[in-house]
N, C-alpha and C positions, 0 to 999 in steps of 0.2 A: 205717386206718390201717395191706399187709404190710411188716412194716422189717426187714432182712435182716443178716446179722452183717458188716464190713467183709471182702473177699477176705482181707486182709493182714492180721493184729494183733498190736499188741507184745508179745507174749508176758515174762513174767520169765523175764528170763535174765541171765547172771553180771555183764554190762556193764551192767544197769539197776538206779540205786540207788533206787525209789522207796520212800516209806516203808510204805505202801499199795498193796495189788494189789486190783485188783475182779473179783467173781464176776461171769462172762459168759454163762453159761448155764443152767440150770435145772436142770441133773444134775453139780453139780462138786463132787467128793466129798470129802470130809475123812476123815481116817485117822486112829487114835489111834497108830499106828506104819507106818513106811511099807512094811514085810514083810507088814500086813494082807492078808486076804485078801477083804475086805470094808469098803465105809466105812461109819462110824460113825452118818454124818447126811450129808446133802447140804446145802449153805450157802444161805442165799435170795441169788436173783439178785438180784443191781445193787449188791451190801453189798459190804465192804471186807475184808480182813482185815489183819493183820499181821506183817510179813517179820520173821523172825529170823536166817533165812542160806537164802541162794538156793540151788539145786540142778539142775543139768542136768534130772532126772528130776523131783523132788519137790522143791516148798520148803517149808523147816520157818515155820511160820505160829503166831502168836497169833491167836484168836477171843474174841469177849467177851461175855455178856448180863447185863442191867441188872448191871454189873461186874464178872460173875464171869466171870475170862476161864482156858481153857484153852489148850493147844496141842495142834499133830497137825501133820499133812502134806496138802498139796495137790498135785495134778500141775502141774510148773510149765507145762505148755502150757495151761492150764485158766485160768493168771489174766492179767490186763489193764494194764498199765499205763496210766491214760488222764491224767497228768499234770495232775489236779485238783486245786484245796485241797479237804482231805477233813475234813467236823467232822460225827459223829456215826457212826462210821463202819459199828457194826452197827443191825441194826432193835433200835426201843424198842417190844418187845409183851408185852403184859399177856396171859399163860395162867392162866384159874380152871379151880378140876375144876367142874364140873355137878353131883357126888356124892364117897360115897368111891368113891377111885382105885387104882389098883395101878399103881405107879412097878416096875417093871421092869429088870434088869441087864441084858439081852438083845435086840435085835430082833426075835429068836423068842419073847419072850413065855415065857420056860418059866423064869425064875428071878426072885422078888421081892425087892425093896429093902425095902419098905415098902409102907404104906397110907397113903393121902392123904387126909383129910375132905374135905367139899364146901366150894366158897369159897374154896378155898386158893390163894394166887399162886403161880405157878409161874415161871423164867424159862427163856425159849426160844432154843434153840439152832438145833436146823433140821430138818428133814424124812425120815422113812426109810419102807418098808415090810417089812411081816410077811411071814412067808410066806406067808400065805393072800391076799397084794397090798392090805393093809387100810393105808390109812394112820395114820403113826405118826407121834411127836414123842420128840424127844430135848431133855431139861430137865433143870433141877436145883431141886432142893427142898431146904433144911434141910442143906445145906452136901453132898446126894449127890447123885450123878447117877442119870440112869435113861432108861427111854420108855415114854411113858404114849399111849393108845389117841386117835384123833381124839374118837372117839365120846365120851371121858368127859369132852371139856374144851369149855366154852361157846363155839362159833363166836367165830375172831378170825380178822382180814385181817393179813396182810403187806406197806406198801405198798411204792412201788420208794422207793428210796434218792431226796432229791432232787436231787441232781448229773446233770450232762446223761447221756446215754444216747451219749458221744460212739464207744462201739464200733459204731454200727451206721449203716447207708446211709440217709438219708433217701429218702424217696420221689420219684423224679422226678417234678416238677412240667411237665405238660402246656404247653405257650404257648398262648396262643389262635390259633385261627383265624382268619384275616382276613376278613372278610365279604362273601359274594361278593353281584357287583351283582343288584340285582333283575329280573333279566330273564327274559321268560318261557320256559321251555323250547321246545328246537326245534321237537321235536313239535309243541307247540301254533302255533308259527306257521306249520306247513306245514296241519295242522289249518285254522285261521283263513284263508289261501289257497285251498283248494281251497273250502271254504265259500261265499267272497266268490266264484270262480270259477264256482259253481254256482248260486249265484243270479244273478249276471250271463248266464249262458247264460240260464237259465230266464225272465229278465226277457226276454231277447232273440225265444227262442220264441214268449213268447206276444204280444210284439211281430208279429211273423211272423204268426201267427193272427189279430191283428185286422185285421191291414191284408186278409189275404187274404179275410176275410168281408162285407168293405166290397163293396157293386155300384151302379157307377156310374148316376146318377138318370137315367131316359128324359126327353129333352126333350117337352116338350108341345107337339102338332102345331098349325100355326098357319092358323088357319080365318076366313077372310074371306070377303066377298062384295064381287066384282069385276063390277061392272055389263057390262064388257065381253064377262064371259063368255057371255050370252044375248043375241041380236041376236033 
C-alpha cells in the first residue's frame, strides 16, 4: 500500500472557514503558547482539531480527550482542510498505568505532578519525547496534566480517524496488458527451419548413398546347343 501526501494542500488560512482542520502528518506540533520554544505534544495523525481564530503563522485551536479539551497553537501550514463532515473528531483511547506511575510536569522528566496507582485511566492527549528519545505521552489524570513514560502504561493503539484519508495520492493503478498472440518466438522458427533443412539434406545424402551402392545384375550367358554347329 506507498500513498504519498497531495503536491498542493489546502492549507488554513484566513479565507477558509472550516470548523475542523485535520492533522496531516505525524510531527504537527501543538504549542501551549505560540512564543514556545518547544511543543507540548504532537497531535495523532488523521484527528481533528478545533479552529478558534485562524493565523497567517499559527492558529489558535481547541483539542479535546474523553472531554477534557484544551487549547494551544498549531502552525497553520501543518493543518488540512479536507471539507468532511467530522463526528468524533479526537481519538477515543483508553491509557491505564501497568503500576504506580509518576505524572510528570516536564518532557524532561525532572519535575513531578503526582503519583498514579496502577489501573488508573488516564486520558490521552498525544505523543512527545525525552531527552534520552524515550517515548512519552502527555495526559491528564484527576483534573492535572502531565507526561507519564510509554514504558508505565499497558500497550494501547491509536487508530486513524475513520474519515477518508482525502489529503493523500491514491496509488496509480496499473491497466492491464493486452495479451500478446501465442506465437512462437523467432528464434525458434528459424531454429525449426534449419532443423527441417538438415534433415532434408541428410535424407537426401543418404538417398545419394543408396542409389550409388546398388550394381547393376550381370546377365546370365545363354548356352545352347546348335546342331549345326558340328558337321
Amino acid at each position: 500500500m506507498a500513498l504519498t501526501l497531495l503536491a498542493e494542500v489546502k492549507t488554513a488560512r484566513a479565507e477558509v472557514k472550516s470548523e475542523y482542520l485535520r492533522v496531516i502528518t505525524e510531527d504537527t506540533p501543538f504549542f501551549a503558547d505560540k512564543s514556545a520554544d518547544a511543543p507540548l505534544f504532537y497531535l495523532p495523525y488523521t484527528y481533528y482539531v478545533k479552529v478558534k481564530a485562524y493565523g497567517e503563522v499559527f492558529t489558535h485551536v481547541e483539542y479535546a480527550a474523553e472531554g477534557h479539551a484544551i487549547d494551544g497553537y498549531v502552525p497553520t501550514e501543518k493543518l488540512f482542510s479536507d471539507g468532511l463532515k467530522v463526528e468524533s473528531p479526537y481519538p477515543e483511547v483508553t491509557a491505564l498505568t501497568a503500576g504506580t506511575t509518576t505524572l510528570y510536569l516536564t518532557a524532561e522528566l525532572n519535575s513531578t505532578v503526582q503519583y498514579v496507582f496502577g489501573g488508573r485511566k488516564l486520558y490521552f492527549y498525544g505523543t512527545n519525547f525525552s531527552p534520552q528519545g524515550k517515548t512519552i505521552y502527555y495526559v491528564g489524570y484527576n483534573d492535572r496534566l502531565g507526561f507519564v513514560k510509554e514504558e508505565d502504561l499497558v500497550p494501547f493503539t491509536v487508530n486513524h480517524h475513520p474519515n477518508e484519508l482525502t489529503f493523500l495520492k491514491p496509488e496509480p493503478t496499473e491497466e492491464p496488458k493486452p495479451e500478446e498472440p501465442e506465437n512462437p518466438p523467432a528464434q525458434s522458427v528459424f531454429d525449426l527451419r534449419i532443423a527441417i533443412f538438415a534433415v532434408l539434406g541428410l535424407a537426401g545424402i543418404i538417398a545419394l548413398i543408396v542409389a550409388g551402392s546398388k550394381k547393376p545384375k550381370a546377365s546370365p550367358a545363354a548356352s545352347y546347343y546348335d546342331e549345326n554347329d558340328y558337321e
